[in-house]
C-alpha positions in Angstrom: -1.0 -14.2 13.6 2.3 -15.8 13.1 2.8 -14.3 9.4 1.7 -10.4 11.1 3.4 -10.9 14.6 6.1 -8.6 13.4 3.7 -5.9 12.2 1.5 -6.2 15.4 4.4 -4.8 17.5 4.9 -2.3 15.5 1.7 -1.5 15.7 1.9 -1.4 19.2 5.3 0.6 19.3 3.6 3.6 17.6 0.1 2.9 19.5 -0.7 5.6 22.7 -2.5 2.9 24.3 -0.9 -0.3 25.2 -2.7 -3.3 23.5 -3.4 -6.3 25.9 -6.2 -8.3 24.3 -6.2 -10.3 21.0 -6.1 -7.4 18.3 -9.2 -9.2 16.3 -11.4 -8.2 19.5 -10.9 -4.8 18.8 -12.3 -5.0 15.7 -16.3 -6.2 15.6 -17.1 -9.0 13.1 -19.1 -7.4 11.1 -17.1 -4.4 10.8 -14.3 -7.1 9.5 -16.6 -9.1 7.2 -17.3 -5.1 5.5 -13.6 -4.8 5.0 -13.0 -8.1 3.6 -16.3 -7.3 1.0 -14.5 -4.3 0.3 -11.4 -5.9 -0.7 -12.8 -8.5 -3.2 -15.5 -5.7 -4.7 -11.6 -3.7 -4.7 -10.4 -6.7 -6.9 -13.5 -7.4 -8.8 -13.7 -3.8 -10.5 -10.0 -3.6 -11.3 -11.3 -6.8 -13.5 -13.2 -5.3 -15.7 -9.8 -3.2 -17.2 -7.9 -4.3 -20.1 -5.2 -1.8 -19.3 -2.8 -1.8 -16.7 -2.1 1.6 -15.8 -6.4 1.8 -15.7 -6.5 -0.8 -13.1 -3.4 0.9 -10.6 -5.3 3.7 -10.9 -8.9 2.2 -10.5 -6.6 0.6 -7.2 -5.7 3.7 -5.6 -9.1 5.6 -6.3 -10.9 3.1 -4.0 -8.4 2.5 -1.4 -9.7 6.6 -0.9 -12.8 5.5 -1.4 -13.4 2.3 0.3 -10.9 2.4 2.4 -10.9 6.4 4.6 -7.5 7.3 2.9 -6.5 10.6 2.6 -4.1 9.9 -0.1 -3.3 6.5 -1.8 0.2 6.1 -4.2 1.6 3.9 -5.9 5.8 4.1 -6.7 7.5 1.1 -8.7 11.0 0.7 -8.6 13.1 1.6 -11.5 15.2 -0.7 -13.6 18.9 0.2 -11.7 16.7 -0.3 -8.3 18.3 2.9 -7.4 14.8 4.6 -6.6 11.1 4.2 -6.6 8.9 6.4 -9.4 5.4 7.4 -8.2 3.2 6.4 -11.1 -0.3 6.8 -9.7 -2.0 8.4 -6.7 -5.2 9.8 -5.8 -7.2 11.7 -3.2 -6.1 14.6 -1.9 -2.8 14.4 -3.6 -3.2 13.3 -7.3 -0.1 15.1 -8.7 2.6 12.9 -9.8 5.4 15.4 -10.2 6.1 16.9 -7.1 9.0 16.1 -4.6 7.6 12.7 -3.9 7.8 11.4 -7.7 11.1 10.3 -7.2 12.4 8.4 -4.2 15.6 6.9 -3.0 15.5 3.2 -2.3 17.2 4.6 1.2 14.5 6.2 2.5 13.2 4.9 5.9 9.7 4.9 5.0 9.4 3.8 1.0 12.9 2.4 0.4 12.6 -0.3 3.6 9.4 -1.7 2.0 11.5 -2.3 -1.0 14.6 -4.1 0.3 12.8 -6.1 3.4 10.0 -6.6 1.3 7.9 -6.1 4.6 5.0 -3.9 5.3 5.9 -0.7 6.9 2.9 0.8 9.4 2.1 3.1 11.9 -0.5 4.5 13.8 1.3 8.1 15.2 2.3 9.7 11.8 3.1 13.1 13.5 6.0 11.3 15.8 7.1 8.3 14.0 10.5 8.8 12.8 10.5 7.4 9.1 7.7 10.5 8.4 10.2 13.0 6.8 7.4 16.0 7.3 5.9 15.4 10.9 4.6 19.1 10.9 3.1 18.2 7.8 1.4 15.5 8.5 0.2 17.3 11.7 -1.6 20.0 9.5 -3.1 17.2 7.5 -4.5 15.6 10.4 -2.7 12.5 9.5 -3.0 9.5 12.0 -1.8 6.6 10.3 -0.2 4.9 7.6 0.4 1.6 5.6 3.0 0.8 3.4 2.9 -2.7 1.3 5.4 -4.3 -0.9 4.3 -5.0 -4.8 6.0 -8.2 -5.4 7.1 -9.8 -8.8 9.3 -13.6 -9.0 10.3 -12.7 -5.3 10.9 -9.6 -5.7 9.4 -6.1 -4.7 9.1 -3.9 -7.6 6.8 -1.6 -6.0 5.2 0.1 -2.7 1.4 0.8 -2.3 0.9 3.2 0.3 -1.9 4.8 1.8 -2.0 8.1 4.5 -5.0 8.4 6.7 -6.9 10.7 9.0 -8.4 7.7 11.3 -6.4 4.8 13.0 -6.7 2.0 11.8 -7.0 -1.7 13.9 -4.2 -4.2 13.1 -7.1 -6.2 11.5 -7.7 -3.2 9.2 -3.5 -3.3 8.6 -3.3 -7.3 8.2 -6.9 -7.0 5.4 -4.7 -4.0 3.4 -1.8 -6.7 3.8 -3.6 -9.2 2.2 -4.9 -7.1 -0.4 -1.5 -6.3 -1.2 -0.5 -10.0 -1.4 -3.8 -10.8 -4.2 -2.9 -7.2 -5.9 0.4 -8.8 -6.4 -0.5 -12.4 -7.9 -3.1 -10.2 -9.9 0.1 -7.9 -11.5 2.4 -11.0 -11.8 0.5 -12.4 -14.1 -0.2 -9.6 -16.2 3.6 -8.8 -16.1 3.7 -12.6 -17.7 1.2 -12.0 -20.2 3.4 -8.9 -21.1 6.7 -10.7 -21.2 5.5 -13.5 -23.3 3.9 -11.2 -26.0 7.3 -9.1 -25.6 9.6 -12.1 -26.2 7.2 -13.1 -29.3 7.2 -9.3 -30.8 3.7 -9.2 -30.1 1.8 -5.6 -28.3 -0.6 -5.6 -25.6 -2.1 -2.3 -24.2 0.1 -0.9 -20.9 
């Protein structure tokens, strides 16, 4: 609770209702023990790939699937950290050249993940004010979204993002959280493997 207390307000700031019980009571335990099962049979597939543009993109297929996302992107940032480059995405959206492939580490919604390093949520899309396109998102239906630091030695070097048309609870947000934080230990040490066989002028597949 401690670790998510930030997140929980925000939560609440973009939430009609105003929350006055322990957010875990809103969510069932069985509908939590599902989400958790989907999270490790998330991590368990991505497994099975040898390559690691096949596993972000395995990622972002079942965060759709598993998960009620409209959309699910992934952006890492490039090597000036001067913007973030969408390198995979899936659902509805699945093109990865339109205005959204490139994006200023400024923006409020993408960029903020990058330099706090801290999730960025919200359950009113259509009037939260880091959503560039609220009449957009109003078309789409859109009722929340989760934004999660990719982190590498400390830093973030990328954003996971996901757009909605259900709310979600904060346990749904603090699970996605988590999922982030195992995603990342799972790309760290991949990005070792790579480094190592780079130093030694050795090829793995990317």
């Amino acid at each position: 609770m401690n670790r998510f207390a930030e997140l929980l307000g925000d939560y609440r700031s973009y939430e009609s209702r105003t929350i006055k019980l322990s957010p875990y009571s809103l969510f069932d335990e069985q509908g939590l023990k599902e989400q958790k099962q989907r999270v490790y049979q998330i991590l368990n597939s991505i497994k099975k790939y040898d390559n690691l543009n096949d596993k972000l993109q395995k990622i972002v297929e079942s965060l759709v699937k598993y998960f009620g996302a409209k959309f699910a992107r992934v952006w890492f940032v490039d090597k000036e950290r001067r913007n973030l480059i969408l390198k995979f995405s899936a659902g509805k959206y699945k093109n990865i050249d339109g205005e959204f492939s490139k994006v200023s580490i400024d923006s409020l919604k993408i960029g903020s993940i990058v330099k706090t390093k801290k999730p960025a949520i919200t359950n009113d899309v259509v009037n939260d004010p880091r959503i560039r396109y609220p009449e957009w998102a109003k078309k789409e239906k859109l009722k929340s979204y989760g934004g999660y630091p990719l982190i590498y030695k400390g830093e973030a070097i990328g954003v996971l993002a996901m757009f909605s048309e259900k709310k979600l609870s904060p346990a749904d947000f603090e699970i996605l959280g988590t999922f982030c934080d195992h995603l990342s230990k799972e790309l760290s040490a991949l990005f070792s493997v790579v480094e190592f066989l780079s130093e030694n002028n050795m090829n793995i597949k990317r």
